[in-house]
Residue, then its C-alpha position, 0 to 999 in steps of 0.5 A: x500500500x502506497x503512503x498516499x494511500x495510508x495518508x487518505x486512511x488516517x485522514x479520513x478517520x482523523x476527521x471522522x473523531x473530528x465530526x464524533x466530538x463534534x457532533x456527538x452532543x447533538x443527539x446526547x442533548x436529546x436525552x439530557x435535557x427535560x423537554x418542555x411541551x408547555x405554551x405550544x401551539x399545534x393548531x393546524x400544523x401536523x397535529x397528528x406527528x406531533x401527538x404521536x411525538x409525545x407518545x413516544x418521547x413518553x416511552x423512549x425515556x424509559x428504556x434505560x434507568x440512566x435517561x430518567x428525569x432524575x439525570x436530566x437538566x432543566x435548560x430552556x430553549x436558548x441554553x439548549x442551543x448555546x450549548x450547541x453552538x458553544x463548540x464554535x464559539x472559540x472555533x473561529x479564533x484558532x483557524x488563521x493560527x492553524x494554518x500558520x501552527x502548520x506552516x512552522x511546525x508541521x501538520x503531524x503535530x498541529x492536526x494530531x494534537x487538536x484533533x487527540x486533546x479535543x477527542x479526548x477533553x469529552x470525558x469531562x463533559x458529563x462532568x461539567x454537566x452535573x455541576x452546571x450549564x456554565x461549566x460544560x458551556x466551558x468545557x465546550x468552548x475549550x473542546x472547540x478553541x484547541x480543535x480550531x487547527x484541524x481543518x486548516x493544518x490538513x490543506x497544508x499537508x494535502x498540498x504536499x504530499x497530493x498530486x493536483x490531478x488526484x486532489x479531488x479524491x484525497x480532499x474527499x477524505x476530508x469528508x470523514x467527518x460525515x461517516x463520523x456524523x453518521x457513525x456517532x448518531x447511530x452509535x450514541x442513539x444505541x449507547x444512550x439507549x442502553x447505557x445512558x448518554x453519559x456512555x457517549x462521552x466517554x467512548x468517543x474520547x476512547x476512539x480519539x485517542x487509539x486514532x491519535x496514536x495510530x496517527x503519530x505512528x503512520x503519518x509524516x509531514x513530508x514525502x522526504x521525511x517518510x523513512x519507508x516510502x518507496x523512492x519510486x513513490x517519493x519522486x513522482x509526488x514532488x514531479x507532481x506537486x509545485x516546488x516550493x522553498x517552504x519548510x517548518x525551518x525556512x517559513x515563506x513569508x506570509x503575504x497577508x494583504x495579497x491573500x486577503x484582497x484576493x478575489x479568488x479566496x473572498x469568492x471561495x469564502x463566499x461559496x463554502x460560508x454558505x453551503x456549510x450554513x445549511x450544512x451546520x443547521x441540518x445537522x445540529x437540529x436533525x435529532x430534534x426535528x426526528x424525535x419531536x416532529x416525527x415522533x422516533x424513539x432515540x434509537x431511531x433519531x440516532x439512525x435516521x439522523x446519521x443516514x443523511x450524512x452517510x449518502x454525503x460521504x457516498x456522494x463526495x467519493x463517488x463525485x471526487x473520483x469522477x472530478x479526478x477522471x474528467x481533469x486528468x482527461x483533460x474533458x474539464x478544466x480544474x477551473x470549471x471541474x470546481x465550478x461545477x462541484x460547487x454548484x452542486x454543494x450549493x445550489x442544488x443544495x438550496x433547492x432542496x432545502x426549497x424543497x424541504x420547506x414545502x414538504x408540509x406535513x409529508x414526513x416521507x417528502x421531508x426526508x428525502x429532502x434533508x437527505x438530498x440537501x445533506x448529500x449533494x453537499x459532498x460535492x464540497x470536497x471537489x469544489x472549495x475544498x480542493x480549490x483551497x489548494x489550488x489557489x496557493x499552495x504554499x499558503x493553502x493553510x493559512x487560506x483555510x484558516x481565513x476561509x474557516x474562520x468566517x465559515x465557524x460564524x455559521x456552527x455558531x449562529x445557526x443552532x441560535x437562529x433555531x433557538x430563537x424561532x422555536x419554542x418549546x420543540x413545537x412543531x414550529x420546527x420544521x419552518x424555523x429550521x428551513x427559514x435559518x438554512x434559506x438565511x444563507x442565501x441572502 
């Protein structure tokens, strides 16, 4: 097996522990939280969804001793959501530094230990929990503050090790973190089930940390750093990749106005700002809207939940690996091969999303819709993901700190607005969910 190979490997279960600390609070804050259902209004809005979501909230609450009320908090609505958004809060603050961190001293070190300490600080959340919302709104803060260097570190090392004409398919790794968003729903529905949700916490710290070992094993910064890649291997990467003076003991100086003012990076934060809005406030408001307004139990919120991710990470690699043939064919330009990625991840996106919106009381038509808007997004790793490299990749780090730091607004902002038009998880859901992804496009 090819270095490459083994790097896309890491990569891909790298970001996937990324995304299961990430997200994993989005389903467990369905079972730590006591629900209100007082001050709602159902009057002509899926009345029948809505009662039969009280029926089994009712019941899947007692299918585990650990999910009784007893170990469950009384947060409102807004406390709820800050919890969800708290993660993203200090996320922004590291992006830019991230690149740089990178930049000096290598991304074996920057990636695996923002994405080890990260992983591994959810042991402290049931913690900070039982002692109160502030507390673990800390412990959250933190959690996202040290794992603010994940994302743009990766493009620094993509950059060197991936030739362009296979860049599409590597970024596709980057999408780990949509196996690991569906893996941790279906896992956590399971674990918070039988064990409680504290169980989620800990198991996912436990696989951050066998990754970040495995991680600082196998992986290296550079193809010349390598001790056992093949010399055919090491020279047909650097023929292919741009040569460049950079190194951790030589940093280019970095041109910050020029990156700043360029346009091709101020359109490219435009185009990934708003797909991973919509992308963020499905995500985060999934589980609610599968449990309260579809009325399933927790193993079913967790299921159904992680599914619509599990068709982007399909998606992303079925659609890379077509990007790479038609570019290496020379049927496309690289140029247009993005172009046409990020129409998918975004327009297609916002029509289904559209589309979402007019499903009504149609659960099935519902479903389809979240699935298809969360799918079509894959296209992202074609599009202004790989682009990221393209267009410098010298600074391709530092160009997705800036990127990202601008996009951690919408992890942020998005589980709020949600929080701010709902109430009482009534089945107002659905329309505030859709109106806070359509907020993207204006």
């Amino acid at each position: 097996m090819d270095k490459r190979t083994i790097l896309w490997y890491m990569t891909f279960w790298g970001f996937a522990v990324n995304y299961m600390f990430r997200m994993n609070i989005n389903i467990a804050i369905v079972s730590m939280v006591k629900h209100s259902i007082k001050n709602v209004t159902v009057e002509s809005e899926c009345p029948d969804a809505y009662v039969m979501s009280l029926k089994l909230n009712n019941t899947y609450g007692q299918q585990s001793p650990a999910n009784t009320d007893d170990n469950k908090f009384e947060w409102n609505e807004y406390e709820t959501n800050s919890v969800l958004g708290a993660f993203f809060t200090l996320h922004m603050i590291m992006q830019i530094p991230g690149g740089v961190l990178a930049q000096r001293y290598g991304t074996k070190k920057v990636y695996g230990l923002s994405n080890g300490v990260a992983a591994m600080l959810s042991c402290a959340i049931p913690i900070a929990a039982k002692i109160n919302y502030k507390t673990l709104l800390g412990v959250r803060l933190v959690q996202g503050f040290i794992a603010g260097g994940v994302w743009p570190s990766m493009q620094s090392m993509t950059a060197v090790w991936i030739p362009p004409h296979e860049r599409s398919r590597f970024v596709s790794a980057y999408l780990g973190s949509s196996f690991g968003t569906a893996v941790t729903y279906v896992m956590c529905g399971y674990l918070i089930a039988m064990f409680g949700w504290e169980s989620v916490y800990y198991v996912t710290a436990a696989l951050g940390f066998l990754w970040y070992v495995a991680w600082m094993l196998l992986v290296y910064d550079t193809p010349a750093e390598h001790p056992t890649i093949s010399e055919r291997e090491r020279i047909y990467i650097e023929s292919c990749v741009i040569k460049t003076s950079q190194s951790k003991s030589n940093p280019l100086p970095i041109p910050w106005k020029s990156l700043i003012l360029s346009k091709a990076l101020i359109v490219n934060l435009l185009a990934q700002g708003g797909a991973i809005w919509g992308l963020f406030t499905l995500t985060t408001q999934a589980p609610t809207y599968f449990n309260f307004i579809l009325g399933l139990n927790i193993k079913q919120t967790g299921l159904w939940s992680g599914v619509p991710h599990l068709f982007r990470w399909m998606f992303s690699f079925g659609f890379s690996t077509m990007c790479d043939h038609i570019v290496k064919s020379k049927t496309m330009s690289m140029t247009n091969v993005r172009k046409l990625a990020t129409g998918f991840s975004n327009v297609l996106q916002g029509l289904f999303i559209l589309g979402l919106c007019y499903s009504g009381c149609n659960s099935t038509a519902a479903v389809v819709m979240l699935i298809s808007a969360t799918a079509v997004n894959g296209a992202v790793s074609s599009g202004t993901l790989a682009a990221v490299v393209d267009i410098s990749p010298n600074f391709a780090g530092i160009i997705q700190g800036i990127v990202g730091s601008f996009c951690v607004f919408a992890g942020f902002l998005s589980p709020m607005v949600v929080g701010f038009l709902t109430i009482n998880q009534s089945v107002q859901i659905e329309s505030a969910l859709t109106r806070a992804c359509l907020l993207r496009s204006r």
